[in-house]
DRENKOLPA-370222 format. One record per residue (C-alpha): residue in one letter; chain; x, y negated, z negated. Coordinates in nm, 4 decimals, m for minus. Each point is the difference from the previous one (the first is absolute). Layout:
BEGIN
- a_A_X_Y_Z .
...
//
This chain:
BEGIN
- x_A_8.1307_m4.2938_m8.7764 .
- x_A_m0.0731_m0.0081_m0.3641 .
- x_A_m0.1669_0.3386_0.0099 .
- x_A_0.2497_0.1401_0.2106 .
- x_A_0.2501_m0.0948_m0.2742 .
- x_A_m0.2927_0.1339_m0.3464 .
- x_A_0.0059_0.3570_0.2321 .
- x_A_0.3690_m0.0045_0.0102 .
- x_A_0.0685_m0.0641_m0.3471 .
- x_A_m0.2587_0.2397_m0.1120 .
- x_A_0.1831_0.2836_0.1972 .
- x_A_0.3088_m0.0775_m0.1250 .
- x_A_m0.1219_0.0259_m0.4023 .
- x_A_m0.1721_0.3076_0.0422 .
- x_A_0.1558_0.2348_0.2700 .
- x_A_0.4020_m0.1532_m0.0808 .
- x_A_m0.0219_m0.0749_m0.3416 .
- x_A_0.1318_m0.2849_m0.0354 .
- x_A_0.0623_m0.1862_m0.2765 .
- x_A_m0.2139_m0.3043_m0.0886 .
- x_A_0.3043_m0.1777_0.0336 .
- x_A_0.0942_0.0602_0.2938 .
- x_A_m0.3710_0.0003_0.1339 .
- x_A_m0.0167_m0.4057_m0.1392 .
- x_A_0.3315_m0.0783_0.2023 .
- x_A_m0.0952_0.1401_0.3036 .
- x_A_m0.3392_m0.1662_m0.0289 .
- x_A_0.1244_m0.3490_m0.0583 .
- x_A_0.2821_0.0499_0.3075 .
- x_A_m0.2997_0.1313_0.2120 .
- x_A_m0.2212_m0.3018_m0.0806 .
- x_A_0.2806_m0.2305_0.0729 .
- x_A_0.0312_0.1569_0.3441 .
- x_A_m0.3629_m0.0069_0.0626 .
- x_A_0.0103_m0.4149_m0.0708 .
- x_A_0.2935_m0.0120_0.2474 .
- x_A_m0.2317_0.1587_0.2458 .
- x_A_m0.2820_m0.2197_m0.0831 .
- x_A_0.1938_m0.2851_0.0441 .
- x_A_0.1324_0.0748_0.3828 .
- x_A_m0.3799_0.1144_0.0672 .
- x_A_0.0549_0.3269_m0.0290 .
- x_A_m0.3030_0.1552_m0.1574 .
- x_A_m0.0388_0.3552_0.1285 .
- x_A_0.2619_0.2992_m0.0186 .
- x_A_m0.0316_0.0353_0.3761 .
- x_A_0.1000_m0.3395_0.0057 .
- x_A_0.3672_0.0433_m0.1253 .
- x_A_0.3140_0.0723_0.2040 .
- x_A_0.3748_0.0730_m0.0964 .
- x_A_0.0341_m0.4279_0.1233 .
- x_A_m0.2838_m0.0566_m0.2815 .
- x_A_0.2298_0.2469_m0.2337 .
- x_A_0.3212_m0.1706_0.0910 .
- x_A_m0.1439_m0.3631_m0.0616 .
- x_A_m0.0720_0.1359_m0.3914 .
- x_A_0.3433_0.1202_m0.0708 .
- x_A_0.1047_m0.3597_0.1581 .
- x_A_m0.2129_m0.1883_m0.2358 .
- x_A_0.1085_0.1973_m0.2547 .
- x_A_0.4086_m0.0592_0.0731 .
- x_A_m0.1167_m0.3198_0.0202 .
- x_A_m0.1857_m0.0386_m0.3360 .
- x_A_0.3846_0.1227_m0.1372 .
- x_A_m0.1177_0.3817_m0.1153 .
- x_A_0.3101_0.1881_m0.0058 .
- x_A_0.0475_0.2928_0.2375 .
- x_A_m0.0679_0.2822_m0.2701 .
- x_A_m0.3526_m0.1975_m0.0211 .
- x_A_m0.0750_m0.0026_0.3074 .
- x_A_0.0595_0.3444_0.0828 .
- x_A_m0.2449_0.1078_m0.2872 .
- x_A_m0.2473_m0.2081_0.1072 .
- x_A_0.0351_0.1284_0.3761 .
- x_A_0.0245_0.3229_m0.1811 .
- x_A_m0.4163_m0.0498_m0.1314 .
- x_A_m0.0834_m0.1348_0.3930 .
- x_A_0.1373_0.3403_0.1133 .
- x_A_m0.1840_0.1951_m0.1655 .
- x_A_m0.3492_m0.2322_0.0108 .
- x_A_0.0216_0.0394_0.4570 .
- x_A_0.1511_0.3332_m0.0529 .
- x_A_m0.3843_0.0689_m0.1583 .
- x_A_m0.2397_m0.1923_0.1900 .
- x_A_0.1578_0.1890_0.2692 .
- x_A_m0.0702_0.3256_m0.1481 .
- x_A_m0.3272_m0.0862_m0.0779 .
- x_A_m0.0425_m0.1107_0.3762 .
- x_A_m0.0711_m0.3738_m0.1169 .
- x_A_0.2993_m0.0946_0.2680 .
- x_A_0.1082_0.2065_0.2841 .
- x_A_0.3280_m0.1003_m0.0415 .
- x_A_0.2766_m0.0603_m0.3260 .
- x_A_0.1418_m0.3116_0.0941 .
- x_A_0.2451_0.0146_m0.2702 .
- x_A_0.1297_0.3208_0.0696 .
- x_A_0.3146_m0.1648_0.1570 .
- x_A_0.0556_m0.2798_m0.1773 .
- x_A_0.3507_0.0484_m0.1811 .
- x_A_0.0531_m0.0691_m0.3420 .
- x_A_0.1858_m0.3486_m0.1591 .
- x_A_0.3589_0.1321_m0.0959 .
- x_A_0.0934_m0.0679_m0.3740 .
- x_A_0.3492_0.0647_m0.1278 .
- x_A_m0.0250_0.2802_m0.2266 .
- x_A_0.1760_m0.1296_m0.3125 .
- x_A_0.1423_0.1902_m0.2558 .
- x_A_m0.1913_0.0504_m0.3316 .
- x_A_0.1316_m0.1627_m0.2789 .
- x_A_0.0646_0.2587_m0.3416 .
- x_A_0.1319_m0.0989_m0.3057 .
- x_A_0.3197_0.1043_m0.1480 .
- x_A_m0.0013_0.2978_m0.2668 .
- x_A_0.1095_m0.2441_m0.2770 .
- x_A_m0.2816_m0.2443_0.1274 .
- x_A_m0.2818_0.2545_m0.0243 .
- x_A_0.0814_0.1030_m0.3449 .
- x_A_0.0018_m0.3420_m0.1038 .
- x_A_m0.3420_m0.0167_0.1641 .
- x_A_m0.1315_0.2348_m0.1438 .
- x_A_0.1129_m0.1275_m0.3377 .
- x_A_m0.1573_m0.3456_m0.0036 .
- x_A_m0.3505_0.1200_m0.1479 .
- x_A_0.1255_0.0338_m0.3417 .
- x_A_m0.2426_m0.0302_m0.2552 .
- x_A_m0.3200_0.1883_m0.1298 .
- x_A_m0.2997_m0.2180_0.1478 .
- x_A_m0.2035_0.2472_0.2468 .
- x_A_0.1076_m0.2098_0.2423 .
- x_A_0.3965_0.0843_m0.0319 .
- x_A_m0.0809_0.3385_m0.0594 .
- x_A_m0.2507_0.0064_0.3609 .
- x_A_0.3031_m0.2136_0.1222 .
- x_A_0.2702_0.2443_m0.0956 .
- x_A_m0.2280_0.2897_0.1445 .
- x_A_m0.0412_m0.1543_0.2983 .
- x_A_0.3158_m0.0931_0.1003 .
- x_A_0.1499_0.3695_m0.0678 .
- x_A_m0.2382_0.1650_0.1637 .
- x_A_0.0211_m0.1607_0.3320 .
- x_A_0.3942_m0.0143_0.0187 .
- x_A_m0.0138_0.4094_m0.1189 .
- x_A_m0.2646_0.0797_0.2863 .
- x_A_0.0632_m0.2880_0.2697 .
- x_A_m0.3841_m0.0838_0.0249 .
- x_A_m0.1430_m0.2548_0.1955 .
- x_A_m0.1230_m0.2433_m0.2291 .
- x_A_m0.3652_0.0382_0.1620 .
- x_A_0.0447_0.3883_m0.0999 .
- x_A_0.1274_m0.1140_m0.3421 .
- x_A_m0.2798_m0.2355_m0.0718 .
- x_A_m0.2373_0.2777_0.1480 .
- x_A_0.1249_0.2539_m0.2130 .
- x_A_m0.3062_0.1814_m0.2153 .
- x_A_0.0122_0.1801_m0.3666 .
- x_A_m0.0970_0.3096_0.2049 .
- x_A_0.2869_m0.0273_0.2426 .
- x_A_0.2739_0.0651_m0.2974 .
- x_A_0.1296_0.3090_m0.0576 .
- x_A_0.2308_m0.0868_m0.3167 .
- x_A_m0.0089_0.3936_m0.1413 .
- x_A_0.2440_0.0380_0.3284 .
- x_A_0.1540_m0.2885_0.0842 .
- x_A_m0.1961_m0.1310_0.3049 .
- x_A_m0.2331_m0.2384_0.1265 .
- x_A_m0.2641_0.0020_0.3093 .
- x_A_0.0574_m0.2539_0.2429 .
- x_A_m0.2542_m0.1042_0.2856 .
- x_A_0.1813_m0.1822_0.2436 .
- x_A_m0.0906_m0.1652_0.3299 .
- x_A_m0.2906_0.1622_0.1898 .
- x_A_m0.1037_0.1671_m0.3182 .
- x_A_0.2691_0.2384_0.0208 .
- x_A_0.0947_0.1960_m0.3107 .
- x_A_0.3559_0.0775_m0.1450 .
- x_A_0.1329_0.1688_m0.3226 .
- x_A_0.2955_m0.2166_m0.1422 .
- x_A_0.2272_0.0604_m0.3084 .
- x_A_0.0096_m0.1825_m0.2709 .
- x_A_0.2974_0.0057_m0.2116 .
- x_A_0.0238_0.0360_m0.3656 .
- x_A_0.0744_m0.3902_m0.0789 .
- x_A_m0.3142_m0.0901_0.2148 .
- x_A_m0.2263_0.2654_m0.1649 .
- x_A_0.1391_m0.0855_m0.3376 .
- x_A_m0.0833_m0.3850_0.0464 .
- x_A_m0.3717_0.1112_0.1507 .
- x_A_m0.0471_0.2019_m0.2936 .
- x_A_0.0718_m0.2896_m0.2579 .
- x_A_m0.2262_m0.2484_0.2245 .
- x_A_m0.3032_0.2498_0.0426 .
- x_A_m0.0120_0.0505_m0.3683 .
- x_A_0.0707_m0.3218_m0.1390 .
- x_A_m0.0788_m0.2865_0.2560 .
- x_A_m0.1972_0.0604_0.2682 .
- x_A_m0.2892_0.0693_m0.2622 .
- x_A_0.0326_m0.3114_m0.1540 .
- x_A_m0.0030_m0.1651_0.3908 .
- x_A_m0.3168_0.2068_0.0913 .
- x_A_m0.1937_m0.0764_m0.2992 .
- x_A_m0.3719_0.1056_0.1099 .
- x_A_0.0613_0.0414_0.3239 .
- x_A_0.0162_0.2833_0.2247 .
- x_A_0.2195_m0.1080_0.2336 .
- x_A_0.2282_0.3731_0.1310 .
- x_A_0.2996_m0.1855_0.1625 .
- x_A_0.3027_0.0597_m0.2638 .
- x_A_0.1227_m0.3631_0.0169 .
- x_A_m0.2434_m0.2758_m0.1500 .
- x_A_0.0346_m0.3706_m0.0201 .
- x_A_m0.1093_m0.1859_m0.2941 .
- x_A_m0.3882_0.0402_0.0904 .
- x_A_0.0155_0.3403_m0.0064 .
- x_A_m0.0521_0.0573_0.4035 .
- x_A_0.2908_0.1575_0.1827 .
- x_A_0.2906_m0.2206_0.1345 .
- x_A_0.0063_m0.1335_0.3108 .
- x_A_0.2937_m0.0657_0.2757 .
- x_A_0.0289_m0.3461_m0.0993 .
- x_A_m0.0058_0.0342_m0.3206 .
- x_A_0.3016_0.2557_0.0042 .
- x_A_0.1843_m0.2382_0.2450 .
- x_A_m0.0048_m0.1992_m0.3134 .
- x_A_0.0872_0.2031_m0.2415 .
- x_A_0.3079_0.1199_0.1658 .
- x_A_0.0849_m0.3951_0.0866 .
- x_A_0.0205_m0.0583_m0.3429 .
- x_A_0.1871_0.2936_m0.1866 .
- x_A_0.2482_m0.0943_0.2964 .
- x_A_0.0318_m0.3246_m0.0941 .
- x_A_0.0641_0.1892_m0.4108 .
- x_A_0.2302_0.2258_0.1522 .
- x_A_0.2056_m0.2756_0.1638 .
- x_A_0.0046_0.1341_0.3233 .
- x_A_0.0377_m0.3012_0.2289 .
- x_A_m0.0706_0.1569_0.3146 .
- x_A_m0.3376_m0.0036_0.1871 .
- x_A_m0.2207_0.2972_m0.1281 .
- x_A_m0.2833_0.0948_0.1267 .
- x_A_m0.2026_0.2984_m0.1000 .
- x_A_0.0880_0.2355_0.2791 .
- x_A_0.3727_m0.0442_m0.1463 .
- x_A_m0.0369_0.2808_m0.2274 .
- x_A_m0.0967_0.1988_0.3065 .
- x_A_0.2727_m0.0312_0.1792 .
- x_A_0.2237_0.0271_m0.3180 .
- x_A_m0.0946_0.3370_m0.0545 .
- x_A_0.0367_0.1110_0.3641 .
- x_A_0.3412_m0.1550_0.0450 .
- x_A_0.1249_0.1358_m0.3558 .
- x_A_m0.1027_0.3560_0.0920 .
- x_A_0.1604_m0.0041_0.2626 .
- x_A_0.2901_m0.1504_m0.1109 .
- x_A_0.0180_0.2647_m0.2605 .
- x_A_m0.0443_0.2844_0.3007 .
- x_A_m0.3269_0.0417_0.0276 .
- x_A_m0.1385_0.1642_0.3663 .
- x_A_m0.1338_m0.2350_0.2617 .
- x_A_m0.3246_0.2292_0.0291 .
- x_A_m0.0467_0.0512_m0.4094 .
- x_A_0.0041_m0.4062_0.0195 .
- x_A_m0.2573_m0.0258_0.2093 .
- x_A_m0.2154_0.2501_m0.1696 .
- x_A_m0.0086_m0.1917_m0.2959 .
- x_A_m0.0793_m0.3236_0.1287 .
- x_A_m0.2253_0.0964_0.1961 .
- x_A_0.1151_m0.0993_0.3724 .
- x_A_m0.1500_0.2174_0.3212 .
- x_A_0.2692_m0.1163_0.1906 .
- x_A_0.3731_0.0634_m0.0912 .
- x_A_0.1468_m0.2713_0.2169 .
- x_A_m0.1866_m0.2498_m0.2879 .
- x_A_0.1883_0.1843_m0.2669 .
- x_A_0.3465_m0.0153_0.1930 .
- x_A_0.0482_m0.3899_m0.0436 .
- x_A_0.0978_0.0935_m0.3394 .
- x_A_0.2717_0.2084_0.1493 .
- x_A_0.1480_m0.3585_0.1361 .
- x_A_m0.0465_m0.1306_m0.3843 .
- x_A_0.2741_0.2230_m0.1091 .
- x_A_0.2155_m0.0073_0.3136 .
- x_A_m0.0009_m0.3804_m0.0668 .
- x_A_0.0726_0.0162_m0.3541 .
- x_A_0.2323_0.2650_0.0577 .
- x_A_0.1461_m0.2096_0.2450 .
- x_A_0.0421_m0.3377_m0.2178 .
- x_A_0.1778_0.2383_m0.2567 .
- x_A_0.2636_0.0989_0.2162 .
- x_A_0.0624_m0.3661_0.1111 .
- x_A_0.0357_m0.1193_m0.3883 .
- x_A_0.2021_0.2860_m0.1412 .
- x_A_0.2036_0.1464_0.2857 .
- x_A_0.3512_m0.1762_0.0650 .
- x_A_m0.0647_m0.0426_0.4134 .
- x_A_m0.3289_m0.0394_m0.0536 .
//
């Protein structure tokens, strides 16, 4: 079924777009499944039923995958029947009715106002790599990015004369976002001082470099933030999607419209966006317990 699985992953990078990312993760899960298929002697696609399906998801409870794991990865066996049956390979989906794991949906974690300005603080000296540091950091808690869209981002896809930046998100798809003057400011003062000293000969268009001149990756942000954390003295797990949902629950917070919200960060469906709504209610709601008398 290997070249069931090339055709399927070719289809899905050039008529959905999506990202190589994305492509890679549903690639590995895929070729996982495929092995678990192998192993009960299941080599064909006519060959597997919903039990085959249903024995997977077992040995994948079993293997302790949590159910927000499993769920993607029955998300990418979906959609891999869901084609061979298109393409007549099967005459049947056999997952078409197999239901998803249920994960509780926890609630995103944001730092505090006072904690993000310390944050964004910590890079304090001169070095390109506070000054990348300091860019970096400001621009994704003033537009909310993803930190694949951050990492992603290209010279051409700033628009500092106005205040806004061109964001590809998932499945390629494109959104204006604002800025901010303390974000553009900071971008200004790293594009004309650092980042040329970071790119040296290279070529590279992403805006933010690591030391080798080539732009950053996930990772290496993950690590970044870790550390001007640590600087900041903010105790609390961060990861770098906290910024994210910083800037969503702040707005919000501050009275910002459920729909504008999810404009900017970039979500097609608004029920994503409204677990931010139960940030604030909770914080709203730990307030009133600490500062009213019958609370």
């Amino acid at each position: 079924m290997d070249a069931r699985l090339d055709q399927f992953l070719n289809l899905l990078l050039v008529e959905k777009g999506l990202s190589a990312h994305t492509l890679d993760a549903y690639g590995r899960d895929l070729a996982r499944y495929l092995e678990f298929l192998a192993g009960s002697g299941i080599h064909t696609p006519e060959a597997v039923t919903p039990t085959a399906i249903l024995g997977y998801l077992g040995h994948l409870r079993e293997s302790g995958l949590a159910p927000r794991s499993r769920a993607r990865k029955l998300t990418a066996v979906r959609m891999f029947h869901k084609f061979l049956f298109a393409e007549g390979v099967t005459a049947t989906n056999p997952a078409a009715l197999i239901a998803s794991p249920k994960a509780p949906r926890l609630l995103p974690h944001a730092l505090s106002p006072a904690e993000v300005e310390r944050l964004l603080a910590a890079p304090t000296g001169i070095a390109p790599r506070d000054r990348r540091d300091r860019a970096m950091l400001e621009v994704l808690y003033a537009t909310g990015l993803r930190v694949s869209e951050l990492v992603g981002l290209r010279l051409s896809d700033l628009q500092l004369d106005v205040g806004y930046v061109r964001v590809f998100g998932k499945g390629s798809k494109q959104r204006i976002v604002p800025l901010g003057e303390m974000a553009s400011d900071e971008l200004r003062l790293y594009l004309a001082d650092a980042r040329p000293l970071l790119a040296g000969k290279g070529s590279d268009p992403r805006i933010f470099l690591n030391r080798a001149g080539k732009g950053l990756t996930r990772q290496g942000f993950w690590k970044i933030i870790k550390r001007r954390a640590a600087e900041a003295g903010i105790i609390k797990d961060i990861s770098p999607h906290t910024l994210r949902h910083s800037f969503a629950t702040h707005l919000l917070e501050n009275g910002a419209d459920l729909r504008s919200v999810q404009t900017l960060l970039g979500h097609v469906d608004i029920s994503t966006t409204q677990i931010y709504t139960q940030v604030t209610r909770e914080r709203l709601r730990r307030i009133h317990e600490r500062h009213h008398p019958r609370g």
